[in-house]
C-alpha positions in Angstrom: 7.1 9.5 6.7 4.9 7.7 9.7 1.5 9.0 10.2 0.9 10.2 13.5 -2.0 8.2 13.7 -3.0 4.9 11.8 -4.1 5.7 8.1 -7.8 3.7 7.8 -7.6 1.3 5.1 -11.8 0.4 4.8 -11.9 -3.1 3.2 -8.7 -4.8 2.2 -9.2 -6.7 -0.5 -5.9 -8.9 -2.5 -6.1 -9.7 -5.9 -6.5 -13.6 -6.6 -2.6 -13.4 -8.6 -1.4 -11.7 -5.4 -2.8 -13.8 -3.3 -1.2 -17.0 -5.1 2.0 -15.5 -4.7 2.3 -13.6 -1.7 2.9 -15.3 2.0 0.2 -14.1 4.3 3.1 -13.2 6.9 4.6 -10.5 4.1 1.1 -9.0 3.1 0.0 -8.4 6.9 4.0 -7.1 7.7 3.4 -5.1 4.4 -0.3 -3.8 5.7 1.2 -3.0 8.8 3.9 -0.3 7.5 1.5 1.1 4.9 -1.2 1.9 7.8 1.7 3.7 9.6 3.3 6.0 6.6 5.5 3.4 5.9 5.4 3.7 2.0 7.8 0.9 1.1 10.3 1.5 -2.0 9.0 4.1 -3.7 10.2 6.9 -5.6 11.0 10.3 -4.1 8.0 11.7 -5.9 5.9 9.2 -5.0 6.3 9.2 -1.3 5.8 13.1 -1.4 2.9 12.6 -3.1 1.5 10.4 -0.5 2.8 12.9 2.2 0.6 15.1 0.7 -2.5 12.9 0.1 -2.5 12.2 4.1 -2.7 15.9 4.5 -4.9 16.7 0.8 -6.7 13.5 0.4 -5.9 11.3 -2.5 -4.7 7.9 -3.1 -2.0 6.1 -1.1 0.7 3.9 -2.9 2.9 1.9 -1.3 5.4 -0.6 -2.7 7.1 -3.8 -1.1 9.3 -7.2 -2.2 11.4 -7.1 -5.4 11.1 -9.1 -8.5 8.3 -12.1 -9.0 7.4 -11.4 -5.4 6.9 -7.2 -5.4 3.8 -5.7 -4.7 1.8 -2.7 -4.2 -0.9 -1.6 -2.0 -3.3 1.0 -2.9 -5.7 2.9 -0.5 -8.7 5.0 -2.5 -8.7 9.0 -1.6 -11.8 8.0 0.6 -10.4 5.6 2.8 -13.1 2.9 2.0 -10.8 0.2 0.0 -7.3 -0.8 0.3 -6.3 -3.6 -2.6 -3.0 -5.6 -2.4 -1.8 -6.5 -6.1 1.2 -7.3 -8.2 2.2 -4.7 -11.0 1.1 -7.1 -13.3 -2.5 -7.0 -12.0 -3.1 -2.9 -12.7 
């Protein structure tokens, strides 16, 4: 799904683990694709469920890169934080 218009993503924030790890090219790429509906590789059920929070409010989960290097971003139901973080992080 791509929003029709850019999803807000308030303050971005990384985790200090993500950070480490994560090339700054990949996590701005990443941003990028989330703000646009771009969900990443997620479930089924989870990128319905974001469908739906666009529409509903609610959170927005993306995920991106595989093994040592995947990561999620996660923007609040009210728009105000999006954090970048490893699975390991939650």
């Amino acid at each position: 799904m791509s929003a029709a218009i850019p999803i807000p993503l308030g303050q971005v924030i990384i985790t200090a683990n993500a950070s480490l790890r994560l090339s700054t090219e990949e996590v701005l790429a990443a941003l990028r694709r989330h703000a646009s509906g771009d969900w990443g590789d997620l479930c089924p059920e989870d990128a319905i469920s974001n469908d739906h929070a666009l529409h509903q409010g609610g959170h927005l989960l993306s995920a991106y890169g595989d093994g040592d290097y995947r990561f999620w971003i996660i923007t609040e139901s009210d728009r105000s934080v999006t954090t970048i973080l490893l699975p390991e992080d939650y």
